[in-house]
C-alpha positions in Angstrom: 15.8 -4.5 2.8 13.2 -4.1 5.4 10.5 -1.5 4.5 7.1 -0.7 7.3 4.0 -0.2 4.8 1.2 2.0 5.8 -2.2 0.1 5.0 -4.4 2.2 3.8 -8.0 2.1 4.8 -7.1 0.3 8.4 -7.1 1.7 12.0 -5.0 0.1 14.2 -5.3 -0.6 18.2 -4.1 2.7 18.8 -6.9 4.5 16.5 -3.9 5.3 13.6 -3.4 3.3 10.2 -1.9 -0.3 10.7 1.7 -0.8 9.6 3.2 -3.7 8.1 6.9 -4.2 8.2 8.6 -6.4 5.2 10.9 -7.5 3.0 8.8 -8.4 0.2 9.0 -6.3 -3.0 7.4 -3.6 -4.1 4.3 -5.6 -6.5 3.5 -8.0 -3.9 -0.1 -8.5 -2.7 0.1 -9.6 1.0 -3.4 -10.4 3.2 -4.5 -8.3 6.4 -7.5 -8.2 8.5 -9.8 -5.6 8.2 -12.5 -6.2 11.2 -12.1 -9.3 11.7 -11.5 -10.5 7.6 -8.5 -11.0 5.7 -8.6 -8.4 2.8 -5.9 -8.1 -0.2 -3.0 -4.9 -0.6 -0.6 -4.2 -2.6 3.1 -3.4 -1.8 4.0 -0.6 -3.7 6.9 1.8 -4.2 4.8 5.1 -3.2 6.3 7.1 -0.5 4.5 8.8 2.1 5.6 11.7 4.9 6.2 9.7 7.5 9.1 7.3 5.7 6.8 4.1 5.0 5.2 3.2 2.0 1.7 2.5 0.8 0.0 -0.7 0.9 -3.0 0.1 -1.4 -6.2 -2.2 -0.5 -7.3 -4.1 -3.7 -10.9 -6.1 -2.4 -14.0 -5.0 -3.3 -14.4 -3.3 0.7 -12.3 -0.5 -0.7 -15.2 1.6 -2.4 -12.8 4.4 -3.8 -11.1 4.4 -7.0 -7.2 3.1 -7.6 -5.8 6.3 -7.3 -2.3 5.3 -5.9 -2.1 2.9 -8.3 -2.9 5.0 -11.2 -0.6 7.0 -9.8 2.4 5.0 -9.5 1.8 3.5 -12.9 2.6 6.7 -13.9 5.4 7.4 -11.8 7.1 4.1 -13.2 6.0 5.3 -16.8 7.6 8.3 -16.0 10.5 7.3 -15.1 11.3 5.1 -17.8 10.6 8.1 -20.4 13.2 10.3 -18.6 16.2 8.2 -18.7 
């Protein structure tokens, strides 16, 4: 199934965050340049507003903490617990 990714941490041409469309899974770290150099993100299974999902960066150029991940760890945790 195709899914369009929101990387986070990116501006695209038209000053908004880049998009990646795929049909890799959820899990899968995929390269894409950040100004000019090719950083790391994760696919992941996090939803956002606007129907795509989150790429969340993973190189050391992301200065903030893994929040999404932590996040969706959780979720998945979650999940598991309840069924």
């Amino acid at each position: 199934m195709l899914r369009r990714y929101t990387v986070l941490r990116t501006t695209g041409p038209n000053g908004v965050p880049a998009r990646y469309d795929t049909t890799q899974p959820p899990g899968t770290v995929i390269k894409h340049p950040v100004n000019g150099h090719p950083q790391r993100f994760e696919l992941t299974d996090v939803p956002l507003g606007d129907f795509s999902y989150v790429a969340e960066p993973l190189d050391h150029l992301w200065k903030g903490p893994p929040v999404l991940r932590h996040f969706h760890r959780n979720r998945r945790e979650t999940s598991k617990s309840t069924s």
